[in-house]
N, C-alpha and C positions, 0 to 999 in steps of 0.2 A: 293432927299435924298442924302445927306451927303454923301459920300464914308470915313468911318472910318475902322484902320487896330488892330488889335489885335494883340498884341506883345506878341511874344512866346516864350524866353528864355531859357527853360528846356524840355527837351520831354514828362516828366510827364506832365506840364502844359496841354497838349495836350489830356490829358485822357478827363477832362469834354468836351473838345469841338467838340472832336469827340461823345462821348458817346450821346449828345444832337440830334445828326445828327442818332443815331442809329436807332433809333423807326420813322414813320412818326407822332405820335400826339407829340413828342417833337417839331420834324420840323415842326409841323404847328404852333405849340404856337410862337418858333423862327419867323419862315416867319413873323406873324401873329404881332408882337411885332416889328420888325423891321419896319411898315411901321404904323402903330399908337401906340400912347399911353392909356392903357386898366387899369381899375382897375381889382382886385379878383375877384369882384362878375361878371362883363364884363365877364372875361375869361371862371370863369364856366359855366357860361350861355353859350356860347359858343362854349366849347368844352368837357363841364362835368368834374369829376370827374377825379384828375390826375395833373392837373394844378397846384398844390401850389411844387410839386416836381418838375415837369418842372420850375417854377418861382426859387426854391431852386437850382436844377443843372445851371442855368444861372447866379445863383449867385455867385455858387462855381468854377465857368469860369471865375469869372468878366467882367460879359459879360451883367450884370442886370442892369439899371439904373431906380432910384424914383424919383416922386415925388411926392408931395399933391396936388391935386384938388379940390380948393374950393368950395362947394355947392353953389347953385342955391339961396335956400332958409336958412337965416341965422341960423334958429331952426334945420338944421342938422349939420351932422361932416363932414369936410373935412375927404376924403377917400386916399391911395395912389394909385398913379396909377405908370405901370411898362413900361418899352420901351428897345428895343434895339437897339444900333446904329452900332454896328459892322458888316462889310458888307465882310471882307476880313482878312486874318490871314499870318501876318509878322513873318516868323519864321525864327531862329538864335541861331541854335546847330548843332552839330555834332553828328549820332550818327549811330551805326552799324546797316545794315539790321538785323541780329540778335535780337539786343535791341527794332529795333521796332515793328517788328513781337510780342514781348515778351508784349509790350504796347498794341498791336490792342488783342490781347489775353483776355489780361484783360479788354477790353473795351468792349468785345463782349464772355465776358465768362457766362455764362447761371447764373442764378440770384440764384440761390440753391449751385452751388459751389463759387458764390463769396460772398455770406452771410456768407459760413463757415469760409474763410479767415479773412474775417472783424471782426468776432465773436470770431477768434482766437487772432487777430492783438489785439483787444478789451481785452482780457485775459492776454496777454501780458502786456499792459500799466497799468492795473488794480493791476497788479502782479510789479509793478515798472519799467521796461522796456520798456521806452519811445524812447531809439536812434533806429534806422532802423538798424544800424549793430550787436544791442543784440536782436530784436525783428527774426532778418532776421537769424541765429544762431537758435534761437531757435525754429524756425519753421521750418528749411530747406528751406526757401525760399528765393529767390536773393533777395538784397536789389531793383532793383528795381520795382519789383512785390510789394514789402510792399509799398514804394512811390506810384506806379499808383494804388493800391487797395483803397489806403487812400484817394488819389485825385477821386479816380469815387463815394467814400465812404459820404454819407451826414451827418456819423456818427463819420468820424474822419475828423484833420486838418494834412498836413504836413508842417514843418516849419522849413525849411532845412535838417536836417541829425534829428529830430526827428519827432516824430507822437505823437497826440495830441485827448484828444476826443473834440468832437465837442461841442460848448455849444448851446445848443436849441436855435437860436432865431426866430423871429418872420421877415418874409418874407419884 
């Protein structure tokens, strides 16, 4: 296997790819993905029910890679299949113990209080206040709790100094 490094630029960046490591059925999909190539149905068969979110946070990492798998037999459909190549994570920021403490928080913040942020975050943009410094204002929240909520979020995008909802797509 390959040794590829995942380039990590901003410390938010860092929210899905910790978050992926937080649960072991994420890490097994991860392990599991990094040394073959599986389709959807491969994986649930596999590890049940759960998978297409693991496939989505690997995504929101950039961490996913597709592709289609020709069938056997020409009367079916090629399927996609999913793989990861990232084996190691190349980081290059600067940032206070403070700050990062403040990201492992949100990374490992219990699923009930970080649904209400995101639901609030959500109210926010809905209501026109898409920049992190009018969202983060009117929540009482540092702007960059609003960044790392967004990035752990498979419901919103960040995309620099604003936040975005996410559009549905398909794995």
């Amino acid at each position: 296997m390959a040794k590829r490094a995942k380039l990590v630029n901003d410390v938010v960046e860092l929210v899905p790819v910790l978050y992926i490591f937080s649960t072991n059925f994420y890490r097994n999909v991860y392990e599991t993905l990094l040394s073959e190539w599986l389709t959807l149905d491969e994986l649930v068969e596999r590890f049940g029910e759960g998978v297409e979110e693991a496939l989505k946070i690997l995504k929101n990492a950039g961490m996913l890679e597709m592709k289609w798998r020709m069938p056997s037999s020409p009367s079916e459909t090629p399927q996609k299949e999913y793989h990861v190549s990232y084996t190691h994570l190349s980081a290059n920021f600067y940032v206070s113990l403070k700050d990062l403490n403040r990201i492992l928080d949100v990374v490992f913040m219990p699923d009930d209080e970080f649904e209400k942020i995101v639901s609030d975050i959500i109210s926010e943009i809905k209501a026109g206040r898409m920049s992190v410094p009018h969202i983060s204002r009117s929540l009482g929240l540092e702007g960059l709790i609003i960044r790392a909520a967004a990035k752990r979020s498979l419901k919103l995008n960040v995309k620099g100094q604003l936040v975005e909802l996410a559009k549905e797509e398909e794995i």
